[in-house]
C-alpha positions as CSV (number, residue, x, y, z in Angstrom):
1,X,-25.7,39.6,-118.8
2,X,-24.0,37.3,-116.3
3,X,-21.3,37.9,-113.8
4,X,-19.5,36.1,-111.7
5,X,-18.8,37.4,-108.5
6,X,-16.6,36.2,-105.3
7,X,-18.6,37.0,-101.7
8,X,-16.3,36.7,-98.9
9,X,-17.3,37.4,-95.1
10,X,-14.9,39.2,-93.8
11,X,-14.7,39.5,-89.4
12,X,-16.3,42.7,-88.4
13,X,-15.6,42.4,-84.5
14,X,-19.2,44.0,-83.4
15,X,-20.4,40.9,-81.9
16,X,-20.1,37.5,-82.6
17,X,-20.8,36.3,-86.0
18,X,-20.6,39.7,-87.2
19,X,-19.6,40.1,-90.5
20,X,-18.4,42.5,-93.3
21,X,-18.9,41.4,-97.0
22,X,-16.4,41.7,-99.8
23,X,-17.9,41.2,-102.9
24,X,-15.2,40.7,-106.1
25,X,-16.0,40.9,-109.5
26,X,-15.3,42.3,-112.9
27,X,-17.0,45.7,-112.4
28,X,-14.5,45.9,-109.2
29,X,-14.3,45.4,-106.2
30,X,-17.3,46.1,-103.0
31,X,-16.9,46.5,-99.6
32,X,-20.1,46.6,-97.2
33,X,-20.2,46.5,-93.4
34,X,-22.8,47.1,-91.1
35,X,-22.0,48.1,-87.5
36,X,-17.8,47.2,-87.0
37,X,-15.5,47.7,-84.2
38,X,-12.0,46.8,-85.2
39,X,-8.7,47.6,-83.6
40,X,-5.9,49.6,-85.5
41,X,-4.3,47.2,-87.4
42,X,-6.1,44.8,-87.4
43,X,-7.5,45.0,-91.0
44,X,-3.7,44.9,-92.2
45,X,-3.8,41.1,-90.5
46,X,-6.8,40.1,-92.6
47,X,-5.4,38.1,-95.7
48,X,-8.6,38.3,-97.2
49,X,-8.1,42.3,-97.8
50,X,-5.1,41.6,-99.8
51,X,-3.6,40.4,-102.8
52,X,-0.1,39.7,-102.5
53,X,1.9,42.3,-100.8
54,X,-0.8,44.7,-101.6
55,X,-4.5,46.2,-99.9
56,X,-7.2,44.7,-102.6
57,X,-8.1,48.0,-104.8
58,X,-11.5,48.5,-103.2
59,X,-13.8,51.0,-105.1
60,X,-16.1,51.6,-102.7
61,X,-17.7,51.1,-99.3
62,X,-20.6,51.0,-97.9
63,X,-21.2,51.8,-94.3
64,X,-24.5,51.0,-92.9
65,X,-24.0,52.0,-89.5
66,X,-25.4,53.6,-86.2
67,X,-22.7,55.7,-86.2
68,X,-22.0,57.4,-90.0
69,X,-22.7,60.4,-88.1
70,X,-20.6,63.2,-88.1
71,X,-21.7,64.1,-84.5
72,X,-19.5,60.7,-83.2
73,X,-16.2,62.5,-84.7
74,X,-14.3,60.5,-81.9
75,X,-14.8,57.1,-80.7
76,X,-12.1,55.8,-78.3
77,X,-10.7,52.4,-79.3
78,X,-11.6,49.6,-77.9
79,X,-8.2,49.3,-75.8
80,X,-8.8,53.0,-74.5
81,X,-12.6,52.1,-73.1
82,X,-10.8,48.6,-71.4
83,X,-8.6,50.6,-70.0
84,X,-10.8,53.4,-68.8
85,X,-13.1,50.5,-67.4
86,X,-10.3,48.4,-66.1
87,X,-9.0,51.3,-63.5
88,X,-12.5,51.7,-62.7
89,X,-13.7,48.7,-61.7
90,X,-9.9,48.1,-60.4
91,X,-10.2,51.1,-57.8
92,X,-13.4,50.3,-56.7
93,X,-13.3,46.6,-56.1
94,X,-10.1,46.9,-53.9
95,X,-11.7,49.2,-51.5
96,X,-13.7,45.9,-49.6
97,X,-15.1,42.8,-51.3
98,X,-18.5,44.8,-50.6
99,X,-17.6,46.7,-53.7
100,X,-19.5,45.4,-56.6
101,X,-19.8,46.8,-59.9
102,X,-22.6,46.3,-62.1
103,X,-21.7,46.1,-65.7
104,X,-25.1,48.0,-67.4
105,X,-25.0,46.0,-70.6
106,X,-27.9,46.9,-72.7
107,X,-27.3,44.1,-74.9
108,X,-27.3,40.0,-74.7
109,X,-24.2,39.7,-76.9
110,X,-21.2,42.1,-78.4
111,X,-19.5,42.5,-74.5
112,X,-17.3,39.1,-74.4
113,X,-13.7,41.3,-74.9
114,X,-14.7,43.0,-72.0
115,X,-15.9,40.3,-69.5
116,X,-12.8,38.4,-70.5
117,X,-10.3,41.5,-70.0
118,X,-11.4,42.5,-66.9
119,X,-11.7,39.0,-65.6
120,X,-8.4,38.2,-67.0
121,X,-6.7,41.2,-65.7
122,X,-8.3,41.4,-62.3
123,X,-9.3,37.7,-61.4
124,X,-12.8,37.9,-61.0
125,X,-15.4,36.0,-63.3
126,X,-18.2,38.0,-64.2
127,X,-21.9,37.1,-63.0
128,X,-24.2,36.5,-66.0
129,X,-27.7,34.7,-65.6
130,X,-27.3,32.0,-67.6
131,X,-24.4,30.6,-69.3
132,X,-26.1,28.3,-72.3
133,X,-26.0,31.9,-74.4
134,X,-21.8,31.2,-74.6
135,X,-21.7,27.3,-75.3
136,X,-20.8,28.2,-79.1
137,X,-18.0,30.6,-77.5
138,X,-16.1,28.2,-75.2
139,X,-13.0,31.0,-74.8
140,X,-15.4,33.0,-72.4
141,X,-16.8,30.3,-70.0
142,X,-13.9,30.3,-67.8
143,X,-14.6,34.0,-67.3
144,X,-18.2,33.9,-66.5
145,X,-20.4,32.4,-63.4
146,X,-24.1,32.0,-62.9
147,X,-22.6,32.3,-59.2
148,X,-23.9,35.5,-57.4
149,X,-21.1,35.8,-55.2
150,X,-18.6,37.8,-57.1
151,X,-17.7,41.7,-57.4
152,X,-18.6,41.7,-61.5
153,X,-21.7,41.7,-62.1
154,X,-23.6,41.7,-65.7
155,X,-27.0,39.6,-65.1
156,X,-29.9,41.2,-66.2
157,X,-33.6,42.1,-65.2
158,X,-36.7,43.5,-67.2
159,X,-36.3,46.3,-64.8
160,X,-32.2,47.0,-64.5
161,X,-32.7,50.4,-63.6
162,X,-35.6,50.3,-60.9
163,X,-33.2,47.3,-59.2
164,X,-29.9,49.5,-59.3
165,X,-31.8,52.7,-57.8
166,X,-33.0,50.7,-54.7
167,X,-29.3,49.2,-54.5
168,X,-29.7,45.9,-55.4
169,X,-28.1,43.9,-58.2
170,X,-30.5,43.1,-60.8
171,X,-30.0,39.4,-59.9
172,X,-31.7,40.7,-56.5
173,X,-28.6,40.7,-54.6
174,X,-28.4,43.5,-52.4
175,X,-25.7,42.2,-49.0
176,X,-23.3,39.4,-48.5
177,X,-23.1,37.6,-45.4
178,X,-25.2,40.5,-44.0
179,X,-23.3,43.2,-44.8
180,X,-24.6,45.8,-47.7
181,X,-23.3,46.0,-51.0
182,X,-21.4,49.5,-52.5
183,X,-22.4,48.9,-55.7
184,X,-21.6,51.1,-59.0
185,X,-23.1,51.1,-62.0
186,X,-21.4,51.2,-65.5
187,X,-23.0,51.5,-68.9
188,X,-20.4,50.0,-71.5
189,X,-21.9,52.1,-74.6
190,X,-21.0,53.7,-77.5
191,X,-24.0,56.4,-78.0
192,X,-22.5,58.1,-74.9
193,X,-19.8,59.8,-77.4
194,X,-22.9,61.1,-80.0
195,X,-24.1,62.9,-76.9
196,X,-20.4,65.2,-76.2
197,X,-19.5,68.4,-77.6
198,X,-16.6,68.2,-79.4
């Protein structure tokens, strides 16, 4: 027996190109998501979800996720980690411009809100290694530099951790114009939550 049904790929804000699938057909309707990070809200914005004035009547979801878990109870929002971050890095890079913080980002992708908020908010672009990874996301080059001289820092080495214990930057930086580097280390990550008591 044949059925038609309607696939639609739905944003699921985890990375770029992340996607959720709603599938539509006469047995009902499907939704099935993988890893998602959306704000509140913002699934009320997505026209796709409704039908008029009205959420689609969804029978059933699947999540396929790191964290169906009931041990990550609580995961701060999105805006509540920026913020947390944001003061952070804020307090620390006004002390001298030999403040530097080293964003600890395990990833190549999925961290682009965060390098444009905190560039946005505080002025400083973000030191990556290379910027060819972004040309298909044009909205984040004016926030990033393969220039070494800046108090943000996410560039990457095979071994991060082995640079930042012998205070250098994993780009190798480890002074400017003589002087050392203060540098702090932050480790934008989710699985920190599964680890707390509640």
């Amino acid at each position: 027996q044949k059925e038609d049904i309607e696939v639609t790929l739905l944003p699921a804000g985890h990375c770029p190109g992340s996607v959720m699938f709603l599938f539509e057909g006469e047995n009902g309707t499907v939704l099935y998501t993988g890893d998602f990070r959306l704000a509140k809200g913002e699934a009320a914005r997505m026209e796709l979800l409704h039908s008029g004035t009205r959420v689609k009547d969804i029978q059933s979801v699947y999540l396929d996720t790191t964290f169906c878990d009931p041990k990550f109870y609580h995961i701060p929002s999105r805006e509540e980690c920026l913020n947390g971050i944001l003061e952070l890095v804020r307090s620390w890079t006004s002390l001298t411009r030999y403040h530097v913080v080293w964003l600890n980002c395990k990833a190549a992708y999925g961290y682009e809100y965060l390098f444009i908020n905190l560039s946005e908010k505080l002025g400083i672009k973000v030191h990556v290694n290379r910027l060819d990874m972004f040309r298909n996301m044009p909205e984040i080059l004016y926030h990033v530099t393969t220039d070494r001289h800046t108090q943000i820092h996410a560039c990457r080495h095979p071994r991060d951790d082995e640079y930042f214990r012998g205070n250098r930057l994993p780009c190798g930086m480890t002074c400017r114009n003589g002087t050392p580097l203060h540098i702090i280390s932050i480790k934008p990550s989710t699985m920190w939550f599964g680890e707390r008591i509640k």
